[in-house]
N, C-alpha and C positions, 0 to 999 in steps of 0.2 A: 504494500500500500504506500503510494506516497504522500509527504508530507503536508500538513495543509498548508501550513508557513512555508513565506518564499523561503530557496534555498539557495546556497551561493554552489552547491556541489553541481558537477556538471554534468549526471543524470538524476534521476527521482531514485534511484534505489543505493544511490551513494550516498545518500541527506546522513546516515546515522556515523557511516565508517568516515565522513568528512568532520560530524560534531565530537569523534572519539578522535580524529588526527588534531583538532585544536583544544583534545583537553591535553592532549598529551603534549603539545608543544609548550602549551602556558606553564607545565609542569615541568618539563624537563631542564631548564634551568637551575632551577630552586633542590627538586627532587628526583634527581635521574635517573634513578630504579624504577619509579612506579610509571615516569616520562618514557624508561626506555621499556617497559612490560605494553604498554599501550600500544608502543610501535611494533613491535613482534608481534603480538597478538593483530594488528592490521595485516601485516605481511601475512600471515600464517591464513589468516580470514577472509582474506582477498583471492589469494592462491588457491583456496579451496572451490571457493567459490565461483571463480575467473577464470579456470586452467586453460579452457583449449582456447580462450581469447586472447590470454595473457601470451601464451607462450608463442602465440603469430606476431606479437608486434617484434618489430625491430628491433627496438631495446634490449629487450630480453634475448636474443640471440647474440646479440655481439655482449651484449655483459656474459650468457654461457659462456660463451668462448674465452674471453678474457681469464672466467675464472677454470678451465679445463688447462690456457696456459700456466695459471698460475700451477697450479695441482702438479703437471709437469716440471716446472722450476723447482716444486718441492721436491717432486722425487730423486731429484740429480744435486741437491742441494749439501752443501759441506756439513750441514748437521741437517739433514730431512725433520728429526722431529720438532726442532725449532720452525721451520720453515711452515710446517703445515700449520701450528701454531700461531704463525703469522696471519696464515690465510684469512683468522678470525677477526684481522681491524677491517677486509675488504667485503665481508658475507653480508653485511646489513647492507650495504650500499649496492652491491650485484644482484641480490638477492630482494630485494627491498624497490626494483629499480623500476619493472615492468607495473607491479601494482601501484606506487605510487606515483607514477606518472600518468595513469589512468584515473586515480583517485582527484590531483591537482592539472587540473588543464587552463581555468580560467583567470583573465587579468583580476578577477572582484578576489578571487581566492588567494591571489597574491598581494593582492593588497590589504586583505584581513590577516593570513600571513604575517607580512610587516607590522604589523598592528596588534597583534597578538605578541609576537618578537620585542618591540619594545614593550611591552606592559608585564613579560615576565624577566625581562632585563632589571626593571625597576628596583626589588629589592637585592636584586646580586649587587648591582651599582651602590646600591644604597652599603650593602654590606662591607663593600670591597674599599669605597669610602671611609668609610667607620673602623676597619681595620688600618688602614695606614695612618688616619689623621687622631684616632682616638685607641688605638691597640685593642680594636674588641676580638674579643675569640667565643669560640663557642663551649658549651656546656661538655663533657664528655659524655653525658648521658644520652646527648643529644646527637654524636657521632656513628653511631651504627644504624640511627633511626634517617638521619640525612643521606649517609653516602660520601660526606666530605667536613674536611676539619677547616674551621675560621681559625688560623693561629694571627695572636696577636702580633703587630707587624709585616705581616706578611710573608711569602715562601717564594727566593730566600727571601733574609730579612731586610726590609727598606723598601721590598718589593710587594705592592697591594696584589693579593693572586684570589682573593675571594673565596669564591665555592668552589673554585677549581682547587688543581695540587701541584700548580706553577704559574709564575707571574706572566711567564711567554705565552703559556695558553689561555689566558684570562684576556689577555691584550688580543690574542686571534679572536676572541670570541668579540671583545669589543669591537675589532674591526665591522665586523659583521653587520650590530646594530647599529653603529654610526653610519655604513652605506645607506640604511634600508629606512633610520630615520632622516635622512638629510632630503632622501627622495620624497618621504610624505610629508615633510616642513615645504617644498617645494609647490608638491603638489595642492599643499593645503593656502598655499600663499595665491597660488594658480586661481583657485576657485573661489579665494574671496575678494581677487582683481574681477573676475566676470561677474560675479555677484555679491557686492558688497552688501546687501538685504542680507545675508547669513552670517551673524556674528561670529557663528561657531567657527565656519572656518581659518578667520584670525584667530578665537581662541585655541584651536588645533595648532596654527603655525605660532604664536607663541609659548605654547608650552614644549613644543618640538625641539624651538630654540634653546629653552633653558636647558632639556632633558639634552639635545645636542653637546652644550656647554660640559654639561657633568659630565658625559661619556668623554670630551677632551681632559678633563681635569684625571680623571681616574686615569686613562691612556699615558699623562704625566706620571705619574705613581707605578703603572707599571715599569716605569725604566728600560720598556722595551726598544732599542732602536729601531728594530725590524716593523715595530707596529706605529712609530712616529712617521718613518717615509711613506711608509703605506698611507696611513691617513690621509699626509697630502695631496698624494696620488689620486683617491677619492675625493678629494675638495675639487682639485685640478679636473678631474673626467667631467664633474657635473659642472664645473662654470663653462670648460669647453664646448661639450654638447649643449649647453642651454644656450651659447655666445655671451655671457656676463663675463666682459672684460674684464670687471673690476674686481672682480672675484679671483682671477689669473692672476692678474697683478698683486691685490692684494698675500694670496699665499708664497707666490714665485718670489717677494719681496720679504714676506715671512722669512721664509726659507732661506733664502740668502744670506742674510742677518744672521739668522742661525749657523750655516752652514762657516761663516766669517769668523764669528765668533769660538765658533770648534776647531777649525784650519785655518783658520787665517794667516795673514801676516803683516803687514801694514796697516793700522787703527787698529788690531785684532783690540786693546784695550778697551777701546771706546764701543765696541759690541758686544764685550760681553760684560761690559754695565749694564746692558741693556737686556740681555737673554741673562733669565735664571741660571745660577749656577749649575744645578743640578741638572741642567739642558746642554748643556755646552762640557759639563764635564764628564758626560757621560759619552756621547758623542765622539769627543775626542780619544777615549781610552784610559783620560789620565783618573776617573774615578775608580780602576781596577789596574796601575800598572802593572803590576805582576806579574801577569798571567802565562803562563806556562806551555808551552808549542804545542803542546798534545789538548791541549781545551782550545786553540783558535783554528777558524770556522774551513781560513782558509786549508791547512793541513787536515782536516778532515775530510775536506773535498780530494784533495791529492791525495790521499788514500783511498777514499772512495774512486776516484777515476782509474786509478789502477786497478782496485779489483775488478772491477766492468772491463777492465781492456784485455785484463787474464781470463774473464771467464764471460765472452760477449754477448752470448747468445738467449742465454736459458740461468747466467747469475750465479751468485753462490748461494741463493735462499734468502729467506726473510729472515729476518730476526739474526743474522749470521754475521753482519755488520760488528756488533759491539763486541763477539766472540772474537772477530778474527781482531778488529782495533786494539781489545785487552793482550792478546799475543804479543801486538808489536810494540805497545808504547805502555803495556801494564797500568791501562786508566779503562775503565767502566765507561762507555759514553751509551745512553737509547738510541740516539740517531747520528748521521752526520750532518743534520742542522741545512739539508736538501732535498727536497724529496724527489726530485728528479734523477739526481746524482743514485738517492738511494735505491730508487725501482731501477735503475739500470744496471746498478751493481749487484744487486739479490735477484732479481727477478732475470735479468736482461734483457735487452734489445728488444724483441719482440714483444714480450707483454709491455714494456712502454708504450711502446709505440702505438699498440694497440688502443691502451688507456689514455695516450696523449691524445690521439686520434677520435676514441669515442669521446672526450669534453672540449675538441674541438670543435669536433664538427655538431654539437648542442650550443654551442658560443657561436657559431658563425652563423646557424641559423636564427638564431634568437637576434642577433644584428643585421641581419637583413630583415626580420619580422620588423622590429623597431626602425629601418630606414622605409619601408612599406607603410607602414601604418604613419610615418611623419607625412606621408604622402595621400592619405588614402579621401576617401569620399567620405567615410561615414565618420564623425564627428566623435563616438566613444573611441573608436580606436585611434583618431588623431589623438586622445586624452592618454589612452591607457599607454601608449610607448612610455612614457615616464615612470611608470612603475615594472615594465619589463626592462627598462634601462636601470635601475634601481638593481634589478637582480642578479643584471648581468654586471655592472658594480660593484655590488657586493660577494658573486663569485670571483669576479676578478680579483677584491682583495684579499681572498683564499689561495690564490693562488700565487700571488707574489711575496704572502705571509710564507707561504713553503718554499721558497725560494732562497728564504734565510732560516726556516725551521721546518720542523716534521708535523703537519697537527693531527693525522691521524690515528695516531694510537691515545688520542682524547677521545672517545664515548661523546661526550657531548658536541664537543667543536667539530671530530671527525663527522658526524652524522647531522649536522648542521651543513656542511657543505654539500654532502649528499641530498638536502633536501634544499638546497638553490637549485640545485642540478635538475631533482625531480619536476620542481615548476617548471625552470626554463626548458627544459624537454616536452614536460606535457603540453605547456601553452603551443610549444609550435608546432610540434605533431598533430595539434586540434587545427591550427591553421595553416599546415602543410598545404594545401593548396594555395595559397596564395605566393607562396614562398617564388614559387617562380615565375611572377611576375613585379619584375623588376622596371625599373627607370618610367616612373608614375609620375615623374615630375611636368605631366601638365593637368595634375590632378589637383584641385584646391581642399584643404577640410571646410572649408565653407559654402562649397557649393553643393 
């Protein structure tokens, strides 16, 4: 039976497995046991339910595949039983892939999405906050029933990490909500330019702002460098695509200042009065000189590029990385702080390539849907590209975030990026047909 209430799901008999995927999102932040039981239980419920549908779409074929090479990688792997171990940061996302790209197709459902996303961001921020600026930690009684420890100060310390169990992953995850709310501050400023009769939508864009604001302030706390540039980066994509010069300027001149004040050399003084210390010294290096060859990022790569060059094809396995690293230089490391570097070197060649390939080619259709719909005739979808531009910003900042870190063996961050992926998949595969009709530019949204 379907629902009597409109629904945002994009048939009538998904209304319920759509209101169990947003309880599970609003939860999984906060509580990611009962957040990540919801999402299994969708997977497992869908697949039942779906089988012979599910397994003709596309997706689901090249995820098989992807995960049959990995299975292969394990078996040839310098420790197999680590390897197949491995397999388990990739199951919820291969596996996970076909249903919920069938469950999320529509721009409304991406936009509730974001919307949902920041409203359970709220008390992490709030928390993550309150541990850096006031040393709160949590109860231990309170630690098995959560899933994760508040220590005062942060992990390590000096570093705000939240409800996660590292500051670098707490900072991927803020990347995330900073993309997703900058788009709906945007979009909410959009609609109350055309209809200023709706006060709500000014007061959506400025409470966006404020919530904007704190997610920069926490982003400071985390000490991450990898998640400052990135940020930019997301400031820089939406002033570009919107054409707000001033927006360009004003970060690109940010930035500079800062980047002056950490390398510089003539005035460097006079910038970095001006940039917080804690910005600039961190940046530079000199708030950790120390540091010892086998923890910097770039000797982990050169490590890692050599195992991929020894073994190119099929890898030394997953998880095989910190075994063989502990060999050579006698230090424990989880990753080599790339993930590209690292699926070449475990996995090899082929399963990248594969894996580069299937989020590529979901990223390039998702921007030519959004250069389509900037073009198109019907007036919601000249609206909605901003918020598929939103997602596709915001995967992007996942994957530049890996570019200086690993975030998949995070449960929550990992499987966060798999659900950008799920929308921007589902949206376009629902409007695959348009895809290939390109160069609409004598199409107006106005007429």
């Amino acid at each position: 039976m379907s629902p009597k209430a409109p629904s945002l799901a994009p048939q009538p008999e998904l209304h319920y497995p759509w209101l169990w995927f947003q309880g599970g999102l609003l939860l999984f932040p906060t509580w990611p046991a009962v957040g990540g039981l919801i999402f299994a239980y969708l997977i497992i419920s869908l697949w039942v339910r779906y089988y012979s549908r599910l397994w003709k779409r596309p997706c689901n074929l090249m995820a098989a595949s992807i995960l049959l090479v990995l299975i292969l990688s394990s078996a040839f792997a310098y420790k197999p039983g680590e390897a197949f171990l491995g397999i388990a940061n990739f199951l919820p996302g291969l596996v996970g892939f076909a249903p919920f790209t069938l469950l999320l197709q529509t721009p409304a459902q991406l936009r509730r999405i974001a919307w949902i996303s920041v409203f359970g961001a709220i008390p992490v921020l709030i928390l993550g906050i309150g541990q850096g600026i006031a040393a709160w930690l949590t109860p231990e009684a309170f630690n098995p029933i959560l899933g994760w420890v508040l220590e005062a100060g942060g992990n390590p310390p000096g570093r705000i990490a939240s409800t996660f169990m590292y500051a670098n992953i707490f900072a991927g995850y803020l990347l995330i909500i900073w993309a997703l709310s900058w788009g709906l501050a945007i979009e909410a400023y959009q609609n109350y330019q055309q209809d200023r009769t709706h006060s709500r939508f000014l007061a959506q864009f400025l409470l966006l702002l404020i919530f904007i604001f704190a997610i920069g302030m926490a982003l400071l706390l985390t000490s991450s460098r990898n998640a400052w540039g990135t940020a930019i980066v997301v400031a820089l994509a939406y002033g570009l695509y919107l054409g707000w010069r001033w927006l360009v300027l004003a970060v690109t001149t940010a930035a500079a200042v800062v980047l002056w004040a950490s390398f510089g050399t003539v005035g460097q003084g006079a910038f970095r009065a001006v940039v917080p210390d804690k910005i600039w010294l961190r940046l530079s290096g000199e708030m950790y000189p120390n540091v010892i060859e086998a923890h910097l990022r770039t000797t982990q790569w050169q490590f890692t590029w050599e195992m991929w060059q020894e073994r190119p094809f099929l890898g030394w396995g997953l998880r095989n990385f910190s075994h063989l690293y502990e060999l050579h230089w006698q230090l424990w490391l989880g990753h080599p702080h790339n993930l590209f570097l690292m699926l070449g070197a475990e996995t090899g060649a082929i399963a990248t390539l594969m894996l580069c390939g299937f989020v590529g080619w979901a990223i390039a259709q998702a921007l030519i849907l959004v250069y389509i719909w900037s073009k198109a005739v019907r007036l919601q979808w000249y609206r909605d590209r901003l918020i598929l531009w939103a997602f596709i910003v915001a995967f992007g900042s996942c994957v530049l975030f890996n570019c200086l870190d690993v975030s998949i063996f995070d449960l929550r961050l990992g499987f966060w990026g798999w659900i950008l992926l799920f929308a921007l998949w589902g949206v376009t595969f629902r409007y695959r047909k348009l895809l290939p009709l390109q160069g609409l530019s004598r199409i107006s949204p106005k007429s």
